[in-house]
Structure formats: C-alpha cells, structure tokens
C-alpha positions, 0 to 999 in steps of 0.5 A: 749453279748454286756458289758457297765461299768459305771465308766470304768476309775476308778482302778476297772473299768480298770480291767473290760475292760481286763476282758471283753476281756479276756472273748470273751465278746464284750465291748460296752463302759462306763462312767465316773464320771461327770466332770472327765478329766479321760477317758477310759484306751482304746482310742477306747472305747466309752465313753457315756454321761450318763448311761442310753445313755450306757444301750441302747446300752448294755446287762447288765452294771458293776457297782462299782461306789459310793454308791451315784449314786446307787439309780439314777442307780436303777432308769435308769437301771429299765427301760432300760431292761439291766441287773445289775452287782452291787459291790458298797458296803456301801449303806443306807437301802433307797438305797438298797431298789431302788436296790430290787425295780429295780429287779422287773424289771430286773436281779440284781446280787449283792455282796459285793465281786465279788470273788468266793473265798468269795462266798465260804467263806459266804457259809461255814461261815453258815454252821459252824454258824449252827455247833457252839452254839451261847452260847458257841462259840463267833463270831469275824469278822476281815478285813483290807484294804488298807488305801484309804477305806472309809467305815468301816467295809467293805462290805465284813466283814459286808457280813460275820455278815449277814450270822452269824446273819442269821444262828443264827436267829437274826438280826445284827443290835442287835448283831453288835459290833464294834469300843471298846474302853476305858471301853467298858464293856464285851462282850455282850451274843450272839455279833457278833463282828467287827474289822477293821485295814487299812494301806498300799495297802492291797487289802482286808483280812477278817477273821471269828472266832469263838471262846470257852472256849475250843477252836478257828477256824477261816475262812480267805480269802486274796485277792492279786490282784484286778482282782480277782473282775473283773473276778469274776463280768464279770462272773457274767454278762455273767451267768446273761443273759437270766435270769428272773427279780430278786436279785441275788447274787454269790452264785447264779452265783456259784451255791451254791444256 
C-alpha cells in the first residue's frame, strides 16, 4: 500500500512517516503547507506540489491539516479514487457536508481521535448513557489540552456529546452547555455539560461523568504521546483498502461496529 500525508511536516505528520515505516507500508510522499519553508522530516521523501499531484501517486492520503483545507481536500480526493484518513477536527457543518458528499465517491474514515483507546471510550460512553436515566443522572464532559489548541471544546470532547446526545435520542446542539459563568442560572433539565481547561504540553485528557443525587462514574482516557494517533490513523489506512465508497469511523476500523 502505497501512503501520502498531506501536511507531512507538521508535528502529526512527522509521526505519521515512523508510523508508515514501522508498518511495512511504502510511504509515497506529502505536502506542505503553501509557502512553507518546512520540508518533510526525511530529505528522501517526495514532497508534492499539491495534493491532488500526491493523490495520483497514492492508495490513500492522512489528513490532519487545518479545518480550512478540508472542503478543497473533499473536493480533490472525491475524484482522485484514493482513499481518505481525515483527523482534522473543528469543522462547520458546510464542511462536513463535502466531506459526506466525497464518501459517495471514495473511502472516507474519519475521527475526532485516532486513538483505539478513545474508540473504545465513545463505545462504552453509550452504553452507560442508555444504562443511566437522563433525569436522574447529569452528563458532564471534561478536557484539557495542551496551551497552543485552538478550539474548544475539542474534537474528541465534542465526540463524547454526540454519543450521549445520541443515546439519549436528542440532539446536542439543544443540550450543550458550555463556558458558565457569572450568574449562568441552573443547571438546565437533561444538559450535557462541557468544560475545557488548556495549559502546558498536555497531550489530550477527556472525562465523561456522569453524576446523581446518589452517586457519580466518570470515564477517562489520557494520551501521553502523540503517536498513539499516528498509529491509530496508519491503522486505519491500511483497514481502508479495498473497501467500498462510504463514511467511516474507528469504531469501524476496531470492529466495534
């Protein structure tokens, strides 16, 4: 299997190219950010003009660039017949729209967090949402980053309202609260609550709890190194080859689905 990364030379896509090579994969090249002066961590990997030029010479292309490439990359990948690895989190519903119209075309798996670990969390955080009534057990998302992340809350943490919004049947975008402050009033009936805390290098901590009058369990998953997404994405490329057209995820990958 022939493996491009799009943004090769950013601190994901450094991993990537040990992670390609630790799995017996052939790495066919990346790309780097327009007028970057960065170029791949490996002097004897091609660096592509663009990456539709990369896709031609690829069986599927690992994307964690920045959420305002991700239509263009939509749009490029969708015809090129190479599959997707897509692990850009922070996108608009305009954007996650190109992605579901590329996977008409081609294999699409995309995650918040790449981390098997995390797959298994978003599983067992719907099973215990369907084991714990909404009206009496309140559903608190906690995460905390590193200090350079931009978004908040995180990809993952968001991933986590989703699975409880979903078990609960409701949506979270009429669930969600976030950022209380001053005289916020109380807590509104059913709320899926979010938290995020950012400072030094933390790679990513995200804790679900779920609390009672009687009682409180929480569900937490630590990353301490960033590879753990690299692995976890070439994984998914190679599970990715030979499969039909279509949006995956890595509860797919895991066989959790």
């Amino acid at each position: 299997m022939r493996i491009g990364i799009a943004g090769i030379a950013g601190r994901v896509g450094r991993l990537l190219v040990q992670e390609v090579g630790l799995a017996g994969a052939e790495l066919s090249g990346g790309t780097v950010r327009p007028g970057s002066t960065v170029r791949s961590p490996d002097p004897d990997v091609f660096v592509f003009k663009d990456l539709a030029a990369l896709a031609a010479q690829s069986d599927v292309v690992i994307d964690f660039t920045h959420f305002d490439t991700v239509a263009v990359h939509a749009d490029t990948l969708s015809g090129s017949g190479t599959s997707w690895i897509l692990g850009t989190t922070g996108l608009s519903p305009q954007t996650q729209a190109s992605v579901e119209r590329a996977a008409r075309h081609i294999p699409i798996v995309q995650a918040a967090n790449f981390s098997p670990g995390v797959a298994l969390v978003l599983d067992l955080a719907r099973r215990m949402t369907l084991a714990l009534p909404a009206e009496v057990y309140d559903a608190e998302i906690l995460e905390m980053h590193h200090r350079q992340k931009v978004d908040a809350p995180s990809g993952t943490a968001l991933a986590l309202g989703h699975v409880v919004a979903g078990a609960r049947g409701v949506r979270l975008d009429d669930m969600r609260e976030s950022g209380r402050d001053g005289h916020a009033g109380p807590r509104g009936p059913g709320a899926i609550g979010f938290a995020a805390l950012r400072g030094g290098q933390i790679v990513g901590e995200h804790t679900l709890i779920f609390t009672s009058g009687s009682e409180q369990l929480a569900l937490t998953h630590r990353a301490f190194d960033r590879a753990v997404f690299a692995a976890g994405a070439v994984r998914a490329a190679l599970w990715a080859e030979g499969r039909s057209p279509g949006l995956y995820g890595m509860e797919d990958v895991l066989g959790l689905r």
